[in-house]
N, C-alpha and C positions, 0 to 999 in steps of 0.2 A: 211385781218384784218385791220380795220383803230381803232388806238387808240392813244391819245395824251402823253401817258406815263406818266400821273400826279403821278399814283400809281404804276409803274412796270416800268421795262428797257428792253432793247434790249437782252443782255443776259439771261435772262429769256425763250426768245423764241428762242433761238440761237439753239436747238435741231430742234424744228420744220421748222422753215427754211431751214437747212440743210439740210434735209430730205424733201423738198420742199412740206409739206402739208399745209402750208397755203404762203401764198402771204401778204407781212408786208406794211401797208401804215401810215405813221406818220401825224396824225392832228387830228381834236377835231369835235365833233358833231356837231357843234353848226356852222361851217364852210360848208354853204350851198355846194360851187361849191367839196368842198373834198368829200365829203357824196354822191354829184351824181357821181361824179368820181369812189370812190371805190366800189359804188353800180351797175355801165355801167355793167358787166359780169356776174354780180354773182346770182347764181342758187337759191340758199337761202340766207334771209337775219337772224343772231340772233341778235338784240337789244338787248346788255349789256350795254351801256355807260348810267353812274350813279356818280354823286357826291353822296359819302352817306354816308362820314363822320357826324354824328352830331351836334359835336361841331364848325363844318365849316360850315353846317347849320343852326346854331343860331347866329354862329359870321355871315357869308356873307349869308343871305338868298336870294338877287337879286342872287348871284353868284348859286345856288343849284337853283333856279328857271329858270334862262337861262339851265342850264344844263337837268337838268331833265325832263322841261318841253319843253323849245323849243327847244333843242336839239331834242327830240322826235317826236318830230311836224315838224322839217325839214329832219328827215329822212323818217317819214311816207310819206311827199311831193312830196320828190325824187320818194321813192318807185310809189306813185300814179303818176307820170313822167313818171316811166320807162315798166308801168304795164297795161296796158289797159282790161278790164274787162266788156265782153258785159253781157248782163243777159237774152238775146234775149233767 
């Protein structure tokens, strides 16, 4: 799980760690070399990372458009990095 903790903490997930079903990595989408990092292993990927406050979307809209947009656009990257796809 990579997420920057904008909106949650650590003890939040202090259950699932524990019980070691997921693997915690701390940084933000939009952080190319972290995204191919926590993405090297992983069987499935889910794209949740979203600024989706509103009102922090009208106040900083560059900020919601890095996030949402090229945040997703350097994960998709990664993924096309780590995914080879013949169609042969």
């Amino acid at each position: 799980m990579l997420d920057n903790l904008s909106s949650s903490a650590v003890p939040n997930l202090k259950e699932h760690l524990e019980k070691g079903v997921i693997e915690f990595l701390r940084g933000d989408i939009r952080d190319f070399e972290i995204v191919n990092r926590s993405m090297r292993d992983a069987d499935i990927v889910f794209h949740e990372a979203a600024q989706v406050s509103a009102p922090l979307s009208i106040e900083d809209p560059a900020h919601t458009d890095d996030v949402n947009v090229k945040g997703t656009l350097r994960r998709r990257v990664s993924l096309t990095n780590l995914t080879r796809v013949t169609t042969n």
